[in-house]
N, C-alpha and C positions, 0 to 999 in steps of 0.2 A: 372521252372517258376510256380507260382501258381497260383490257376483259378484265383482270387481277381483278376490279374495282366491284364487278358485281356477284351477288349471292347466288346460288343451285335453289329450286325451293327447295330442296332438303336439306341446307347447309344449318350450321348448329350454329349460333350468336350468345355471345359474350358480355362484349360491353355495353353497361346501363349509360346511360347520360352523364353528363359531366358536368353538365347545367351551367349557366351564366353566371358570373361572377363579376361584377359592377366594381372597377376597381377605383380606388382615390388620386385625383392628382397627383403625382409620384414620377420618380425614375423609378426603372426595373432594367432586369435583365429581363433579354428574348431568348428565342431560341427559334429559328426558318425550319417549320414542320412542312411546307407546301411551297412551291413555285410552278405557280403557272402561264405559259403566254397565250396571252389573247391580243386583241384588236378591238380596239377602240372603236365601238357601233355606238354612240349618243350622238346628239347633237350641239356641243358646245365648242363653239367658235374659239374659245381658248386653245383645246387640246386638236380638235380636228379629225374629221371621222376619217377611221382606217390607219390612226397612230398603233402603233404598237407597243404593247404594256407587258408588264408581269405584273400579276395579281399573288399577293407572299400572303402566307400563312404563318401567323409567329403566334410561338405561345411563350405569355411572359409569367412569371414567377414571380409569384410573392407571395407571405407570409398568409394568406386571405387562403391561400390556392391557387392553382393555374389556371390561366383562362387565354382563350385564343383573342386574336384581334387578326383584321384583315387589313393590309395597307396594301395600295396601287403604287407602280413604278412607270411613270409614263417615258417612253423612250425618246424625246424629243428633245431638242437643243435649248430651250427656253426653260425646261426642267434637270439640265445638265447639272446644277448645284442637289437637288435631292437626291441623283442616282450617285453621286460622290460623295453625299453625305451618310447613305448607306451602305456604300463599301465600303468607307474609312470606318464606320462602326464595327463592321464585322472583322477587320484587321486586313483585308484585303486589298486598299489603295494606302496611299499616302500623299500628306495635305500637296499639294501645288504641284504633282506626276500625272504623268498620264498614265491611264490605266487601260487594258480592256477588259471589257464587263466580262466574267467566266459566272453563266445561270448554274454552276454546279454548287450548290452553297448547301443542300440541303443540313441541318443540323447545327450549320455554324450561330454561333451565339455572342450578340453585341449586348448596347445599353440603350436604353431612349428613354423620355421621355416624355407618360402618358397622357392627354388628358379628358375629359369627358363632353361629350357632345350629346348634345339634345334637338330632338325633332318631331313631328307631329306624322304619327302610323297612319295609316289607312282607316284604322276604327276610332282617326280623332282623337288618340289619347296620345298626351307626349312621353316620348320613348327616349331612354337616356342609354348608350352605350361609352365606350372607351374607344379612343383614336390617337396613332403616333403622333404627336405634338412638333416631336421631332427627334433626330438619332444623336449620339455623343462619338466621338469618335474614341476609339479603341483605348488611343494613349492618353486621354481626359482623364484626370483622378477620380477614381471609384469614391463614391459617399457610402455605399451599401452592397454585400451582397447577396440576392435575390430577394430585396425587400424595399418597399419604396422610402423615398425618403421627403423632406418639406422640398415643396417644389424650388428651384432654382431662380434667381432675380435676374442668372448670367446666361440663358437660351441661348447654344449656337445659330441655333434657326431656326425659326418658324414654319408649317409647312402648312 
């Protein structure tokens, strides 16, 4: 964490909450407010401990209000179609080029496609959040913008 990040006790606070906001299956616009890299410490044989990830902070827009969502970029050759489906969102690759990945994106703003995932908390109650379903690429025709729209039948990908 870097010093910026933390408060003096005497420092003076501003901002109230922003509270959760449970969005509807939908496209939306993002917008990368966070990129951070870490290293993959779990244990799933899939990804493999000691991969290396960026964990993105997007907050997406819609009519409801904005609300953040967190998505993983695992950096591995097996997940090579997600990290090229999120730079072709943000206008940074193009379909069938090679690219290399530049983590300077902060602010940059694509499309995706929300949708809602449910799971069972700690205190036993199920817990319903919002999760990238998946990205659109830049030059996909817009349905909407900053509002979601009826979900799509034509999914680039699932992730």
């Amino acid at each position: 964490m870097a010093d910026n990040d933390f408060f003096d006790y005497d420092s003076e606070i501003t901002t109230d909450s922003q509270g959760f906001i449970l969005l509807p299956e939908g496209d939306y616009i993002f917008q990368v407010q966070k990129v951070e890299r870490m290293t993959y410490t779990g244990a799933s044989e899939k990804i493999g401990y000691g991969c290396p990830m960026i964990k993105l902070g997007l907050v997406i827009q819609s009519p409801q209000g904005n609300t953040s969502v967190e998505d993983t970029l695992f950096l591995k050759k097996s997940m090579e179609w997600k990290l090229s489906t999120f730079f072709r969102s943000i206008g940074q690759k193009q379909h069938g080029q090679t690219f290399k990945m530049d983590w300077n994106i902060m602010g940059k703003e694509g499309r995706c496609h929300l949708i809602q995932e449910s799971w069972e908390g700690r205190d036993g109650q199920t817990k319903t959040s919002n999760r990238i379903g998946s990205y659109y690429d830049s030059s996909a025709p817009k349905q909407a913008e900053s509002a979601a729209t009826a979900p799509s039948q034509d999914m680039p990908f699932e992730i």
